[in-house]
VEXMIBA-980973 format. One record per residue (C-alpha): residue number from 1; residue in one letter; chain; y, x, z. Coordinates in pm, 1 decimal. Layout:
R   n res chain       py       px       pz
R NUM   A     A        Y        X        Z
...
REM end
This chain:
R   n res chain       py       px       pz
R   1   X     A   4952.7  20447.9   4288.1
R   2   X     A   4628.1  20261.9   4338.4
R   3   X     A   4365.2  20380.6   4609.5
R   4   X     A   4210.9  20701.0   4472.7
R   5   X     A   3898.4  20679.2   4746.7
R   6   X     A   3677.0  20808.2   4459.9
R   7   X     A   3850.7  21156.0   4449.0
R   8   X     A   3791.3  21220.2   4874.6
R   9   X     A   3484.4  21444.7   4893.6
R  10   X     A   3260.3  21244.1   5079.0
R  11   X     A   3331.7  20889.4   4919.7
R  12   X     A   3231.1  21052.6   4609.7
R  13   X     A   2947.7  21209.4   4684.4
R  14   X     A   2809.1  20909.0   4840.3
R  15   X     A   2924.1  20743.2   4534.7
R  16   X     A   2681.5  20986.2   4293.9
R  17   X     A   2360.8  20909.4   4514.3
R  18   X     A   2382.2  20542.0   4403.3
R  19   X     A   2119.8  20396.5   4164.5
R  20   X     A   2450.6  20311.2   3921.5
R  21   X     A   2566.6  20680.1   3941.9
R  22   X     A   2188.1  20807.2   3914.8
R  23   X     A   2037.1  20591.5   3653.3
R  24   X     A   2347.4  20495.4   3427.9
R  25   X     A   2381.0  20107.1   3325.9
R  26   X     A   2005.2  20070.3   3399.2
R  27   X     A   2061.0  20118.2   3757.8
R  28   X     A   2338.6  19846.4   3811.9
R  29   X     A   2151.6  19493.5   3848.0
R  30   X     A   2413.4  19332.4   3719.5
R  31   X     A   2378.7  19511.6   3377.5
R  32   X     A   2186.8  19267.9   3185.1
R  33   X     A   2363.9  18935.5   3235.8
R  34   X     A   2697.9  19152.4   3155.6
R  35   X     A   2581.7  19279.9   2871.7
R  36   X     A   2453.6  19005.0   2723.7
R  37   X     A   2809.2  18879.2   2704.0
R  38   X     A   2976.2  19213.4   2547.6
R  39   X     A   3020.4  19129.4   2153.0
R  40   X     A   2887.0  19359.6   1893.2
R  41   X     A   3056.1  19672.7   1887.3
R  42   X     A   3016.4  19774.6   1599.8
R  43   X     A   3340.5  19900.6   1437.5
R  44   X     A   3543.9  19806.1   1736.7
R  45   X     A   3801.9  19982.9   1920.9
R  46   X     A   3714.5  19954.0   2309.7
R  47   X     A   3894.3  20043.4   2608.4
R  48   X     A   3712.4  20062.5   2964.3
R  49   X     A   3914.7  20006.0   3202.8
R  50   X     A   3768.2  20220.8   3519.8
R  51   X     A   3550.0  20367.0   3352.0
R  52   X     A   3398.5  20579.0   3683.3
R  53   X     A   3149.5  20808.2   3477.8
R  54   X     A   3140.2  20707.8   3181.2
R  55   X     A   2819.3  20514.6   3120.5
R  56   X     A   2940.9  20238.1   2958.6
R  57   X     A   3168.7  20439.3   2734.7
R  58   X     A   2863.6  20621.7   2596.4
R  59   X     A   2648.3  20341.5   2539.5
R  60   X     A   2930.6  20157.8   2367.2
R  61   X     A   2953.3  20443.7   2128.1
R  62   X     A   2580.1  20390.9   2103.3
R  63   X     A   2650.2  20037.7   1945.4
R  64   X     A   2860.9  20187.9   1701.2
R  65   X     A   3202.7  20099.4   1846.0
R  66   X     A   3443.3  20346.7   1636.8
R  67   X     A   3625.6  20477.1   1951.0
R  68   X     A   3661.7  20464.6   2307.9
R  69   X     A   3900.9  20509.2   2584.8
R  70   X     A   3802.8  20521.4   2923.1
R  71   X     A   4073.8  20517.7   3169.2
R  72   X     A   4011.4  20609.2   3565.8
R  73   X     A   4230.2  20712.5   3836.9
R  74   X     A   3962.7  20962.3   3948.5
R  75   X     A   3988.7  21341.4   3856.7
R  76   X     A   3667.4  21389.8   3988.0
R  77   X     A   3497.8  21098.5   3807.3
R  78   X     A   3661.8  21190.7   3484.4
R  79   X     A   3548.9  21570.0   3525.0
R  80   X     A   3190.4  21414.8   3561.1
R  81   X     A   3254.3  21182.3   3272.7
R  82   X     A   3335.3  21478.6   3043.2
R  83   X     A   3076.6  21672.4   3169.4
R  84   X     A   2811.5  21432.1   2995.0
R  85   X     A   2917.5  21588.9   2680.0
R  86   X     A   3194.8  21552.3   2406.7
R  87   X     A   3209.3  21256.2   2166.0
R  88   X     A   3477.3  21294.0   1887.8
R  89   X     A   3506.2  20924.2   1940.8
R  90   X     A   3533.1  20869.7   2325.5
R  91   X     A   3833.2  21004.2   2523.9
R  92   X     A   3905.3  20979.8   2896.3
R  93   X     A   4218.8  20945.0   3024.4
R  94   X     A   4333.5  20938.5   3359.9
R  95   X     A   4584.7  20636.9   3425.3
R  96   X     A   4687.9  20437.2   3753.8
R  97   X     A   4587.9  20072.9   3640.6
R  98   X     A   4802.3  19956.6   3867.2
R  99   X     A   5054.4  20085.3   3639.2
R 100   X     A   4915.0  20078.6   3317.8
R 101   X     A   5097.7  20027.3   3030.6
R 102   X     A   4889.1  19940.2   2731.3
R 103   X     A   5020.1  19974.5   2314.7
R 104   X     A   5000.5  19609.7   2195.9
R 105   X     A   4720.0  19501.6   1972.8
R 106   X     A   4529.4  19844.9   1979.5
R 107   X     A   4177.3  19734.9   2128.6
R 108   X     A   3917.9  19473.3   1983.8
R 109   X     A   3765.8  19498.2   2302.7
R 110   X     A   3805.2  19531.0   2662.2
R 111   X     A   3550.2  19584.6   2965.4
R 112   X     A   3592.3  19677.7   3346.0
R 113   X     A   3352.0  19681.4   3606.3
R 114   X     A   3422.1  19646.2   3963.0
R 115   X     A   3775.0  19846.9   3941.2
R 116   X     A   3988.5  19519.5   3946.0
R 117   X     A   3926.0  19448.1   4311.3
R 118   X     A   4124.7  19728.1   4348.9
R 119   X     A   4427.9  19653.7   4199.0
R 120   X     A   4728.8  19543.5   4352.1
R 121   X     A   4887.7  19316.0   4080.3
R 122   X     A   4622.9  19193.7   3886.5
R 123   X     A   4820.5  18937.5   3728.5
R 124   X     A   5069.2  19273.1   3572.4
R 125   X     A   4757.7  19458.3   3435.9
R 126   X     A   4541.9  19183.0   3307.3
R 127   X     A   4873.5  19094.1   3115.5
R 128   X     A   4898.9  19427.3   2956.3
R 129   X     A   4524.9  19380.7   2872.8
R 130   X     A   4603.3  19059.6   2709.0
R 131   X     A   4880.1  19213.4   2519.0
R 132   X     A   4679.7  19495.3   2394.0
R 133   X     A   4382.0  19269.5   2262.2
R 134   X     A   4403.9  19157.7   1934.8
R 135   X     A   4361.8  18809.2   1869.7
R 136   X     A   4062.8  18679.3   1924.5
R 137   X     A   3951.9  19001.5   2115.8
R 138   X     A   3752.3  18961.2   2443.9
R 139   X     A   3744.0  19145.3   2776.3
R 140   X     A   3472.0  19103.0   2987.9
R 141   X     A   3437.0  19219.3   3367.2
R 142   X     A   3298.9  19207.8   3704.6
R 143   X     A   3474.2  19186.6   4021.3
R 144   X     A   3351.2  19191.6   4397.8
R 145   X     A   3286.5  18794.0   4466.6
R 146   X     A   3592.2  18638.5   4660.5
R 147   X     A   3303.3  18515.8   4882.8
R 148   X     A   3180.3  18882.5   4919.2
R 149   X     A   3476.3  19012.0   5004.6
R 150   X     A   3586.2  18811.8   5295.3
R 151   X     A   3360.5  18822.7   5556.7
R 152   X     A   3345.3  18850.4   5931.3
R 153   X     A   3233.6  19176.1   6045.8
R 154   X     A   3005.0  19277.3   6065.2
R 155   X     A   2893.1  19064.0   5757.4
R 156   X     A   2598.6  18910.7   5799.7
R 157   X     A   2487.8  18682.8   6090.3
R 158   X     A   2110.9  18599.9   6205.0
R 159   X     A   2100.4  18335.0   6445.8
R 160   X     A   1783.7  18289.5   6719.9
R 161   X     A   1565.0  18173.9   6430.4
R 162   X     A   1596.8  18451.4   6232.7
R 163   X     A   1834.3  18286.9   5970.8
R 164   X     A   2079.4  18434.2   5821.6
R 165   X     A   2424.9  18341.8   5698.4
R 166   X     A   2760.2  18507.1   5592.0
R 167   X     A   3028.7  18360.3   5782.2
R 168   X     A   3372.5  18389.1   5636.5
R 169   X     A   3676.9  18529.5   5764.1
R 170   X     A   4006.4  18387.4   5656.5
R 171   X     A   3923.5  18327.3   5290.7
R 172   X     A   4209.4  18099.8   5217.5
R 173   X     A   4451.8  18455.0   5346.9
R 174   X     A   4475.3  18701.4   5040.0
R 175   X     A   4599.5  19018.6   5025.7
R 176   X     A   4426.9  19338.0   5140.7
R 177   X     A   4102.4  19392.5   5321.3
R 178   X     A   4002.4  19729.4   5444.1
R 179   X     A   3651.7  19765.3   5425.9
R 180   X     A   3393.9  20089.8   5572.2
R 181   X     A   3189.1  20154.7   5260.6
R 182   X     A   3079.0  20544.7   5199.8
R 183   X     A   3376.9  20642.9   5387.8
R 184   X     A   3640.6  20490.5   5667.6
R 185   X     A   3981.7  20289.3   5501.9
R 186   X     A   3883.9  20165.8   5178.9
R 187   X     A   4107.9  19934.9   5040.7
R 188   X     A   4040.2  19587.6   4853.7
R 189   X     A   4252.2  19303.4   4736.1
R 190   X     A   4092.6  19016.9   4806.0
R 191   X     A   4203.4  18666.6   4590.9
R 192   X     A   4018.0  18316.2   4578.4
R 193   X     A   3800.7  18258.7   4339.3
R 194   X     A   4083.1  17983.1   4206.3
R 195   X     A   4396.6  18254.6   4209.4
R 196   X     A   4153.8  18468.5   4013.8
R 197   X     A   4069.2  18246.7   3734.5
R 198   X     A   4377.0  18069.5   3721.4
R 199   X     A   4576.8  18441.9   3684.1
R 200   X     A   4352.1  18455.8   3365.1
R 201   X     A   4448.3  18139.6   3213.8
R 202   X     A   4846.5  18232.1   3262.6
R 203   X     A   4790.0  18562.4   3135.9
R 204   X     A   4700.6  18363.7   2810.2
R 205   X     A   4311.3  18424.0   2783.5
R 206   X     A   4096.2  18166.0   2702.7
R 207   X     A   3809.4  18182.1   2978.0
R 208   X     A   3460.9  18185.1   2770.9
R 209   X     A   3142.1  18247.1   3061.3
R 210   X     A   3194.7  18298.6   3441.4
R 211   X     A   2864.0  18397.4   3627.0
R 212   X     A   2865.2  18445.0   3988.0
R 213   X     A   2600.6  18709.6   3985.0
R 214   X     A   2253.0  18653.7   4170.2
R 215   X     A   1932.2  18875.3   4057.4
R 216   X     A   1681.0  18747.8   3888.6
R 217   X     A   1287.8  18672.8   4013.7
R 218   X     A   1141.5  18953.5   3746.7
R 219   X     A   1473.9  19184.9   3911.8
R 220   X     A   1358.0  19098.4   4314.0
R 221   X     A    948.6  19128.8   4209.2
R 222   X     A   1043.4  19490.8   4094.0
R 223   X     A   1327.5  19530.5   4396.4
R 224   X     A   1244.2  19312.4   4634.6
R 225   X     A   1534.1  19430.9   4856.2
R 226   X     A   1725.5  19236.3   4591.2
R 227   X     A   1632.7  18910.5   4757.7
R 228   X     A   1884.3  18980.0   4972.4
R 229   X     A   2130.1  18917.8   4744.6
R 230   X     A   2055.9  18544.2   4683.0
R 231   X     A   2237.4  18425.7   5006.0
R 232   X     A   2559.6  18449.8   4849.4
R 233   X     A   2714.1  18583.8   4558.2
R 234   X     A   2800.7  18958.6   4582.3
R 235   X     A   2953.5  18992.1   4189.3
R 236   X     A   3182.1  18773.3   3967.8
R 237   X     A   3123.1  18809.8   3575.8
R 238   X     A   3370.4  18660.9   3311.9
R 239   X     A   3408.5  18668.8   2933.2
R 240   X     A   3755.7  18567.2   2843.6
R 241   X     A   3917.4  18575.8   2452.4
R 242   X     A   4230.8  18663.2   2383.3
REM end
């Protein structure tokens, strides 16, 4: 089974002070460029794959998708999810994506966001994605940057001049990196930016939009703590079809 960090006590409560946890989809940065490459829902059948607490479930509903599934490892996150309030058309299940079996051609649409840094054997689960798309159906995620996720503690480096840079530690080497982030021991898998993309195109998808995620000025003249985030990609964004 996959890392369940978000079920220790004090990982998750972190987790619910975040602006993403607080304020919804609003509160992630990164929520506008995603969603401008999320199809009309409309009528579609949409799975979310990590879907944490449920924000983008609900606001998928919103656009008229005709059902949901969110998926999550995390009792706790679930139990929040539900919490929110009952939709006839959104159900959470909880489900090891690291193990997920999908039924074939039952989703129009597909969407994760930051879960697949967790997993394992990406190329095993992005297949069962691809299986359970129907043709011409999209999934659309982000992902920890491969840059972001390979650094040299403790991250970032300012030099006598005050300038600061993000030196890299083994990024060719993939496979794990354990990280300190809310709480001691958590788990990533890092990949290239190449073995990520490439995965994609053997799984069979057709790769539409990659964005390596920066904010924008209107985003840093609101947050100007933002800036910060223009010295080297933190997120990865991609639209692929089936």
């Amino acid at each position: 089974m996959a890392q369940n960090i978000y079920d220790t006590p004090a990982f998750f409560e972190g987790y619910q002070q975040l602006p993403r946890s607080l304020h919804g989809l609003d509160g992630a940065p990164e929520w506008p460029a995603l969603r401008a490459m999320v199809p009309p829902l409309q009528g579609l059948r949409v799975v979310d794959l990590g879907c944490g607490l449920g924000w983008f479930c609900r606001w998928a509903r919103l656009q008229g998708a005709q059902s949901v599934l969110g998926l999550d490892v995390s009792r706790r996150m679930l139990a929040k999810a539900e919490a929110f309030g009952a939709d006839i058309g959104i159900s959470y299940e909880r489900a090891d994506l690291d193990t997920l079996v999908l039924p074939p051609q039952s989703f129009d649409f597909a969407y994760s966001s930051l879960a697949f840094h967790y997993i394992e054997d990406l190329s095993r689960l992005l297949a069962s994605v691809h299986g359970a798309l129907v043709p011409g159906g999209r999934l659309v995620f982000s992902i920890e940057h491969p840059v972001f996720m390979a650094p040299r503690e403790p991250g970032w480096h300012v030099d006598a001049q005050g300038r600061k840079s993000w030196p890299l530690d083994s990024y060719q080497m993939e496979g794990p990196r354990t990280t300190n982030w809310l709480a001691e021991g958590v788990v990533k898998q890092h990949r290239t930016m190449g073995t990520l993309l490439n995965t994609l195109l053997r799984t069979g998808f057709r790769i539409e939009h990659v964005q390596e995620w920066g904010p924008s000025d209107e985003q840093i003249a609101a947050l100007p703590a933002l800036a910060e985030e223009r010295e080297r990609p933190m997120m990865l964004l991609v639209a692929a079809d089936r």
